[in-house]
N, C-alpha and C positions, 0 to 999 in steps of 0.2 A: 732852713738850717739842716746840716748834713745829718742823718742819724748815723752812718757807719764811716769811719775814715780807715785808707787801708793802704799803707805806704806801694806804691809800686817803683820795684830795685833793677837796674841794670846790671849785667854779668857778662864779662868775657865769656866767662865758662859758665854757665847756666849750668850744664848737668851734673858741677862739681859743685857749684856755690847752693844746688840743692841737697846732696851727698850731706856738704860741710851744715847746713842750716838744719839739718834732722837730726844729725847724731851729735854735733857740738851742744845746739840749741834745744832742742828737743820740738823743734813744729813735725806737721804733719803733711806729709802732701796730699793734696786732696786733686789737684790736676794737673797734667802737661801736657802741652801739645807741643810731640818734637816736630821739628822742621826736616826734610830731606837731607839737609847737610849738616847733621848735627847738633843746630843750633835749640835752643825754646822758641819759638813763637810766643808761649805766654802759660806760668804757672801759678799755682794756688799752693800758699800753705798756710794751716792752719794751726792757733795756738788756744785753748779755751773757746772764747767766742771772738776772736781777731785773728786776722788774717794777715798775711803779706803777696804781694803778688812780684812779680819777676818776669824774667825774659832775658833775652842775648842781645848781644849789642846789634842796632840794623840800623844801616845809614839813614839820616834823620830822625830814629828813634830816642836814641840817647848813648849814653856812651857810661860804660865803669869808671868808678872814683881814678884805678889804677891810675897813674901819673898826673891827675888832679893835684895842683900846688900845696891845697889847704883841706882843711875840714869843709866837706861839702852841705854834711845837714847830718843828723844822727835818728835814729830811730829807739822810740824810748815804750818799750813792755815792760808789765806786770807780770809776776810770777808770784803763785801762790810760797815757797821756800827759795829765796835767792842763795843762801849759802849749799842748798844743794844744786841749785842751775849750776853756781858759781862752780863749782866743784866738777862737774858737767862738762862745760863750759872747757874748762881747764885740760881734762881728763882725752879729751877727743880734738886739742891741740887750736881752740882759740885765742887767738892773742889778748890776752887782759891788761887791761891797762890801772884800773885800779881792782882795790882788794875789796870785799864786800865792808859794807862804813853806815852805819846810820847819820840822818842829816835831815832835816827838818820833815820829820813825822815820815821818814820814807828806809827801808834799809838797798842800798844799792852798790851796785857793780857795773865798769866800761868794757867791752871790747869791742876789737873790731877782728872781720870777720876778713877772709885772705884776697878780697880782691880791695881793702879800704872802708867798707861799708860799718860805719861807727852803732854800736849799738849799747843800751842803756835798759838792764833789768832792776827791778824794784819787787820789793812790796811796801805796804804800810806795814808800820811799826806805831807804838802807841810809848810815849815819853821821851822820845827823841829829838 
């Protein structure tokens, strides 16, 4: 059984969709390894004790949601205050999709993030 699970993201722009992931989101970079021409080879950011890791698009690696038809798959963190993420979030020009909402013992918020990338903050909430 896995002890740590840690989404790893595709990016046109990698060293914008890190820019955008620290100051929207609040992670931390903790590594990158740029490539010669710009590109990431492969980075770390870190939130609490989770992570996300990334990279730039490289043939056969994978490819960004951009011009993907549908929702691809979303990525779903915790955060100790969602209505301040939210506010965050908002502030440093994430696109939200819904507003912070309590729902079955959790309080949450959608956005996604400027290359497609769906992402979903919570905390628990206790009566909800």
């Amino acid at each position: 059984m896995p002890e740590h699970v840690s989404p790893y993201l595709i990016y046109r722009d990698a060293p914008a969709a890190i820019a955008f992931l620290t100051s929207a989101f609040g992670f931390v970079e903790k590594y990158r390894f740029p490539m010669d021409d710009g590109r990431i080879g492969h980075a770390e950011l870190t939130s609490g004790d989770g992570s996300v890791m990334l990279a730039s698009e490289f043939d056969g690696f994978g490819r960004s949601p951009l011009g993907l038809p549908d929702v691809h798959g979303q990525t779903y963190c915790t955060v100790d205050d969602v209505d301040a993420h939210f506010a965050r979030a908002r502030a440093n020009g994430a696109t939200l999709t819904s507003e912070p909402a309590n729902r079955d013992g959790t309080r949450m918020y959608r956005a996604i993030d400027p290359e497609g990338h769906r992402w979903i903050f919570a905390q628990p909430v206790e009566g909800s």
